[in-house]
MDTraj code that builds the backbone (N, CA, C; nanometers):
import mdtraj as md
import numpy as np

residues = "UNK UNK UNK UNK UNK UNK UNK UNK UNK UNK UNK UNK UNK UNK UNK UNK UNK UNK UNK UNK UNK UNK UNK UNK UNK UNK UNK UNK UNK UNK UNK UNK UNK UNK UNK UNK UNK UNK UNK UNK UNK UNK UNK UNK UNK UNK UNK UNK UNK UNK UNK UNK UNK UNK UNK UNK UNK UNK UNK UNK UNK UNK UNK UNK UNK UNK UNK UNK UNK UNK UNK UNK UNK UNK UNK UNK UNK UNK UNK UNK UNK UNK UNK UNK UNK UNK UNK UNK UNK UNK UNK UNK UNK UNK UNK UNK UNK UNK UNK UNK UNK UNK UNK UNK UNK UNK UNK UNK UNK UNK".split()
xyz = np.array([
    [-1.6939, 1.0419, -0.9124],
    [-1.6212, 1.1420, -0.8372],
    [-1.6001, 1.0983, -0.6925],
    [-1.6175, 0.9880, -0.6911],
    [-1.6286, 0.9351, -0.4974],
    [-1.4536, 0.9964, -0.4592],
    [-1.3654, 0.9137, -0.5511],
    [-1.2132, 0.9523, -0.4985],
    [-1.1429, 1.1090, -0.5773],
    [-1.2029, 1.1951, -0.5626],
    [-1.1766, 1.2733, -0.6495],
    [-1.2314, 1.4014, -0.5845],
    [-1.1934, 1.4601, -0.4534],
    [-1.2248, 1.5758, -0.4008],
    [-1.1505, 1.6174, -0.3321],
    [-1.1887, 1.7763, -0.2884],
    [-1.0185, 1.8223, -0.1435],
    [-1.0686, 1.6863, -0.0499],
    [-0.9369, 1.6881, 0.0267],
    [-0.8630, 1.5689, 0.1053],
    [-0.8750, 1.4676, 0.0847],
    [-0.9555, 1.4225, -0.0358],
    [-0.9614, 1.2018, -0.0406],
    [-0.8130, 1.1779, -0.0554],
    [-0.7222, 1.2271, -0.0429],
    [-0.6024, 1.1214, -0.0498],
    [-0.5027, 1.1630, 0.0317],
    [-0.5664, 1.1717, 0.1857],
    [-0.4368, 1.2166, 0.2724],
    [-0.3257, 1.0888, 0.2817],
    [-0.1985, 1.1421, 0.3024],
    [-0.1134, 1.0118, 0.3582],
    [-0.0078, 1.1317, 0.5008],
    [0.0233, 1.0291, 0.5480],
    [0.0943, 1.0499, 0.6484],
    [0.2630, 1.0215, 0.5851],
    [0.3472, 1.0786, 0.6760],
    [0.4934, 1.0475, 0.6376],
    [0.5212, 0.8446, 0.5907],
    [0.5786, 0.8732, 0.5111],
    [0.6008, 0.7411, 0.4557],
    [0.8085, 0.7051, 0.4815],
    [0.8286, 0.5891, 0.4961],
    [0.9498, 0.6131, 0.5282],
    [1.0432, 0.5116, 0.3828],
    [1.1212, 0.5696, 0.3054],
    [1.2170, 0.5216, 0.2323],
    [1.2162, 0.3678, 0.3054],
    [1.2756, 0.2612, 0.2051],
    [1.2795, 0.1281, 0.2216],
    [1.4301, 0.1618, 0.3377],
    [1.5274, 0.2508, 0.2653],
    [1.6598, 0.2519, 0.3595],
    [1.6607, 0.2824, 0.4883],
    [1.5423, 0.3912, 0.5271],
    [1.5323, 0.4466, 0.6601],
    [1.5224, 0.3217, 0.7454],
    [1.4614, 0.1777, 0.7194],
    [1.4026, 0.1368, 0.7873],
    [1.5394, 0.0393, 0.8791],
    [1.4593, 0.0153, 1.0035],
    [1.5844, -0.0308, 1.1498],
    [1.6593, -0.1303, 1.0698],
    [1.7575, -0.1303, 1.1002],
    [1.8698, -0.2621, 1.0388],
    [1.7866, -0.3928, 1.1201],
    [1.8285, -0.5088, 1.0449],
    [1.7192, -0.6498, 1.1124],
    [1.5579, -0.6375, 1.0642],
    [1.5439, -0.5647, 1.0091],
    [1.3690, -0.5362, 0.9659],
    [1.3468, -0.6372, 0.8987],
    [1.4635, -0.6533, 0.7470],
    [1.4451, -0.7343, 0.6350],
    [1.5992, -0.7742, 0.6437],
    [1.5497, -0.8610, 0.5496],
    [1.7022, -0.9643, 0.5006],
    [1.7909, -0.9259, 0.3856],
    [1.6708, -0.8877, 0.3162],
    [1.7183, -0.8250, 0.1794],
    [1.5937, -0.7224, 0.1489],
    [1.6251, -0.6548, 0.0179],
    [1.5309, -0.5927, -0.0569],
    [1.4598, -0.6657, -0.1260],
    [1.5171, -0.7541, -0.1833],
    [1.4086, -0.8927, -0.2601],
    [1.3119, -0.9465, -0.1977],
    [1.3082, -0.9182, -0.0402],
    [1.1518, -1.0031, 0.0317],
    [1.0595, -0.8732, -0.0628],
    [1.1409, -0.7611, -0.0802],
    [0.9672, -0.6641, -0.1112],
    [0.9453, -0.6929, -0.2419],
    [0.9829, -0.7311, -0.3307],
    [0.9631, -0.7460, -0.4776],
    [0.9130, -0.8828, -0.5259],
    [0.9137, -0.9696, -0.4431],
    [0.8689, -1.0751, -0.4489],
    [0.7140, -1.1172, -0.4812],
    [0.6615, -1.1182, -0.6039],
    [0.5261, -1.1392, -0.6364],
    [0.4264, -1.2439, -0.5578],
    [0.4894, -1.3344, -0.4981],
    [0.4341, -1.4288, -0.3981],
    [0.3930, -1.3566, -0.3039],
    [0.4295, -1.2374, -0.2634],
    [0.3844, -1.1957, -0.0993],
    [0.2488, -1.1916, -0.0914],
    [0.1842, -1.1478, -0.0202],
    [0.0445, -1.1554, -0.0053],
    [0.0317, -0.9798, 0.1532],
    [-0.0361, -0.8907, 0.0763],
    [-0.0991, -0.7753, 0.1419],
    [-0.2024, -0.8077, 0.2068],
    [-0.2240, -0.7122, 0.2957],
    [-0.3258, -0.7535, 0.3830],
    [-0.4261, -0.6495, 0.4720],
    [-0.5394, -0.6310, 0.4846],
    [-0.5562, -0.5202, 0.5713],
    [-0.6734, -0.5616, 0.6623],
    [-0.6971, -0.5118, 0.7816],
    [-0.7865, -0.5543, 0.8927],
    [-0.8048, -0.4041, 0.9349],
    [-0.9259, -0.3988, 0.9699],
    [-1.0380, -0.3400, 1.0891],
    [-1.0702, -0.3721, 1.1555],
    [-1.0394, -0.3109, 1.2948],
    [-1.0750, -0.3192, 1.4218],
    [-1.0761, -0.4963, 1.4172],
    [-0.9505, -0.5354, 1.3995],
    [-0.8720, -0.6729, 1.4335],
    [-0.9815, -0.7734, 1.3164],
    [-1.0223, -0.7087, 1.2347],
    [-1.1258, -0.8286, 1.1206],
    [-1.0930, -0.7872, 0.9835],
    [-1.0163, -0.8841, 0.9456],
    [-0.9163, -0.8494, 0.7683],
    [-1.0525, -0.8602, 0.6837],
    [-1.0230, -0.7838, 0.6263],
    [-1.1081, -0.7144, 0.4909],
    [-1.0818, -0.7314, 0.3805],
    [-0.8973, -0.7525, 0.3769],
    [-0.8715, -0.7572, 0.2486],
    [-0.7159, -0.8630, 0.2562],
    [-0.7096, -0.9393, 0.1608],
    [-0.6026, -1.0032, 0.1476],
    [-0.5637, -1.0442, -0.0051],
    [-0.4835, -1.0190, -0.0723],
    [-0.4373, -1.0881, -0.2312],
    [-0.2740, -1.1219, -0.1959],
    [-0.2657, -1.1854, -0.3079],
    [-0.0945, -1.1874, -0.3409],
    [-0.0841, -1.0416, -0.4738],
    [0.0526, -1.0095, -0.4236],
    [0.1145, -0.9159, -0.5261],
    [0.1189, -0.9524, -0.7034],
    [0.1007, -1.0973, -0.6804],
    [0.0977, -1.1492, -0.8525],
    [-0.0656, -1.1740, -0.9026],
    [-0.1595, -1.0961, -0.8486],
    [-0.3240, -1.0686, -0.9158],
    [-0.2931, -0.9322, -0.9330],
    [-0.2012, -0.8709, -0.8828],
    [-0.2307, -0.7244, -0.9801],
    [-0.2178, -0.7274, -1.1452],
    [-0.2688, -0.6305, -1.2132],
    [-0.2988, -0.6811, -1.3472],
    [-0.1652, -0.6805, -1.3950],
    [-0.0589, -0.5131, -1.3495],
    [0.0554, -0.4783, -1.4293],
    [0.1431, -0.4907, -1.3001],
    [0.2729, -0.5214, -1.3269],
    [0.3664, -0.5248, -1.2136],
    [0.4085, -0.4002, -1.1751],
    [0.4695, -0.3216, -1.0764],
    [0.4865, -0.1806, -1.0421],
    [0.5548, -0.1520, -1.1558],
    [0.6634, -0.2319, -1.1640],
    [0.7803, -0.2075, -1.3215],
    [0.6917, -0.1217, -1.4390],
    [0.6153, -0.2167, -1.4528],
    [0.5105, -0.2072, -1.5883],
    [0.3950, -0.0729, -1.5492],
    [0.3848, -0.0538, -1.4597],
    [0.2785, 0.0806, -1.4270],
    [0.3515, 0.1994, -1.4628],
    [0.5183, 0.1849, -1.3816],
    [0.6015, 0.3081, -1.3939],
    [0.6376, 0.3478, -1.5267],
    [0.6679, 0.2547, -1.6140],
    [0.6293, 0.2381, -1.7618],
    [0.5467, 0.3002, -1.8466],
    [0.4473, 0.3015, -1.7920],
    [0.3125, 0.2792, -1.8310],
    [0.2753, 0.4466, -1.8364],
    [0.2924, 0.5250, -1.6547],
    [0.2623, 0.6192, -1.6600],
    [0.3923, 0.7575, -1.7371],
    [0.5301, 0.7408, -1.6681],
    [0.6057, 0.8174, -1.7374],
    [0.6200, 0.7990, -1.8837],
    [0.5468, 0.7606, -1.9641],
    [0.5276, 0.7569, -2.1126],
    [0.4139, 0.8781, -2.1344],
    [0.3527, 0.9194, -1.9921],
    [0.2505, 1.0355, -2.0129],
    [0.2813, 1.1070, -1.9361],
    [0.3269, 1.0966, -1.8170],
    [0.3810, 1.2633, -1.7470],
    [0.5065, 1.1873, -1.6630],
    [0.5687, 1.3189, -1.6308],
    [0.7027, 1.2527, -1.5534],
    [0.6497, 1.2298, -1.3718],
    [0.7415, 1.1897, -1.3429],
    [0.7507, 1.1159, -1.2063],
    [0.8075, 1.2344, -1.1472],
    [0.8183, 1.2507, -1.0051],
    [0.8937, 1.3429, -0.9282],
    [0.9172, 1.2519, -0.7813],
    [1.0333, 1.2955, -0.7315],
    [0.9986, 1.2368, -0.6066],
    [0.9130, 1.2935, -0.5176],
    [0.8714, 1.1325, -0.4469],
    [0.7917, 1.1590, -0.3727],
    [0.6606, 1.1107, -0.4132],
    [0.6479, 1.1117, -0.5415],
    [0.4813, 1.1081, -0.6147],
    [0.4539, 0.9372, -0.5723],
    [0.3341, 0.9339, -0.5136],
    [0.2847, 0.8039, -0.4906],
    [0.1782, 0.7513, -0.6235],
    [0.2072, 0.6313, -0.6741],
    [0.1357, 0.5756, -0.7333],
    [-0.0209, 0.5168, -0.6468],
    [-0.1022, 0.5235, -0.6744],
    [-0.2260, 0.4388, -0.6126],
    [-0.2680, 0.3148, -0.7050],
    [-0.2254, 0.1942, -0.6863],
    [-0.2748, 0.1016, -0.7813],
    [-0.4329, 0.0317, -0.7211],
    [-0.4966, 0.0918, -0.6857],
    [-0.6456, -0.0128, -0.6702],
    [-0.5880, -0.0580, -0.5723],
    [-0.6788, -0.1593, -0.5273],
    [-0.7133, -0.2166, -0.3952],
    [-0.7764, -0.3752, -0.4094],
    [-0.7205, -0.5069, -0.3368],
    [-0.8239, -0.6068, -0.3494],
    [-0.9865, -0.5835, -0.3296],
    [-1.0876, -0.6713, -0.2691],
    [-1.1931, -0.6833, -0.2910],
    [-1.1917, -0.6960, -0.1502],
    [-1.2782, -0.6188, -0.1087],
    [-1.3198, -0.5950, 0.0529],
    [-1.3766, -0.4383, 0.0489],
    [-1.2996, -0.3782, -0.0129],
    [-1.3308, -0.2488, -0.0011],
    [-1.4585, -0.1555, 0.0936],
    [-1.4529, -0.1009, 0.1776],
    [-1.5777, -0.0576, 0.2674],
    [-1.5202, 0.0645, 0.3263],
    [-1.6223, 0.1234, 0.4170],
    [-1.6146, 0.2598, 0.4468],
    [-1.5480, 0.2080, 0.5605],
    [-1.4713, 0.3289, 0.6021],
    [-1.4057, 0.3491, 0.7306],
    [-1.4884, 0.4788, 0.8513],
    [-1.4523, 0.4436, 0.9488],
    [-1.5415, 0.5106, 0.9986],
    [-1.4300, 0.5992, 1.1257],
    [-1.4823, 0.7127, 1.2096],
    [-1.4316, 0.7772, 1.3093],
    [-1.3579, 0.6536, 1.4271],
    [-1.2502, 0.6539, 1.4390],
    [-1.1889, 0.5814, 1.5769],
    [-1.1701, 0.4108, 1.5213],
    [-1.2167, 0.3600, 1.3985],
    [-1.1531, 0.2289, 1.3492],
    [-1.0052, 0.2485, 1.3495],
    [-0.9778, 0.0861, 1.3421],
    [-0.8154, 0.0967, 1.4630],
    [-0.8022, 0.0255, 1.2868],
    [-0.6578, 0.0241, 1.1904],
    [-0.7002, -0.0236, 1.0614],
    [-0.4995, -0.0529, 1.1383],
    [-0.4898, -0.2067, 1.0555],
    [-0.3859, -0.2623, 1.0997],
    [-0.3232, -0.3012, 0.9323],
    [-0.2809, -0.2781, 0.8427],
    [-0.2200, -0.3262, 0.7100],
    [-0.0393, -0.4150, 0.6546],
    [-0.0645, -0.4518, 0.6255],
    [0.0644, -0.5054, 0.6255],
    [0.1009, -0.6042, 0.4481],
    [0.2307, -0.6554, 0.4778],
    [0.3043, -0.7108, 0.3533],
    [0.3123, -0.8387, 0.4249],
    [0.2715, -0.9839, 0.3735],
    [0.2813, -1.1153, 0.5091],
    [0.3691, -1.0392, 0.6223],
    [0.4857, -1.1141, 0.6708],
    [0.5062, -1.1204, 0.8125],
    [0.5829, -0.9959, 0.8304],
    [0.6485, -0.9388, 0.6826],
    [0.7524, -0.8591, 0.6561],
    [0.7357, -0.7244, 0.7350],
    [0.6347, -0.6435, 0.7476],
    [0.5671, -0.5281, 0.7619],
    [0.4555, -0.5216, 0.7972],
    [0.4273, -0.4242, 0.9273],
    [0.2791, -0.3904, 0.8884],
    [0.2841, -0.2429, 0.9739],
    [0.1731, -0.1727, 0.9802],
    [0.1760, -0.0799, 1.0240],
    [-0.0050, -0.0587, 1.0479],
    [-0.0221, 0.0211, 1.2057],
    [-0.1022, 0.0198, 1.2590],
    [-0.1378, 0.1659, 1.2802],
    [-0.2745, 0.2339, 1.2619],
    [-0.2802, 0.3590, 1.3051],
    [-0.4613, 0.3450, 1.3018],
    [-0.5076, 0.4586, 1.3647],
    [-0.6730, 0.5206, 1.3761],
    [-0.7001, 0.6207, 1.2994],
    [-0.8265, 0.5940, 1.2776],
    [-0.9338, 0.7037, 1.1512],
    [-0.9436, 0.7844, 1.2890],
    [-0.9548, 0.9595, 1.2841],
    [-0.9744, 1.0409, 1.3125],
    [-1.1279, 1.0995, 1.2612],
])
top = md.Topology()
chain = top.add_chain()
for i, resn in enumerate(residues, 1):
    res = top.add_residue(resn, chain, resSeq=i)
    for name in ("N", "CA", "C"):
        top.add_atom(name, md.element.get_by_symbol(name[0]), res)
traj = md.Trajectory(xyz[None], top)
């Protein structure tokens, strides 16, 4: 039951791939690209890093996977797991995450 209580899964506004500034990306194909490599750091010390091609099922194959048992709606976020680093976060850690050079995004634990 660790991920499985009121608030374990807040998210903040998330922005559509289209919203994002013209010049961000080149194409939509940098994001689909199984070579990329995710990434996440605490308080400037990465914790976690894989490429997109160690996940077991490709997003394709999850979306698959789950609307064969309930439907999708927009908006609904998938959670696929996490590499190997995994650790607690704590009050005022500065957590920096990103896609290689493509993206990243920076915010603080409250």
């Amino acid at each position: 039951m660790a991920k499985c209580f009121d608030t374990a899964c807040p998210v903040g506004p998330i922005l559509p791939l289209d919203s994002l500034p013209a010049g961000i990306l080149t194409s939509r194909q940098e994001f689909q690209n199984v070579n990329n490599e995710i990434w996440l750091k605490v308080n400037q010390v990465e914790r976690q890093r894989s490429k997109l091609n160690m996940m077991v099922w490709t997003p394709a194959e999850l979306i698959s996977i789950i609307t064969k048992r309930i439907s999708l709606q927009y908006g609904d976020l998938i959670l696929t797991g996490t590499p190997a680093g995994v650790g607690p976060l704590r009050s005022c850690d500065e957590i920096e995450a990103g896609l290689d050079d493509l993206c990243s995004i920076k915010f603080s634990v409250e």
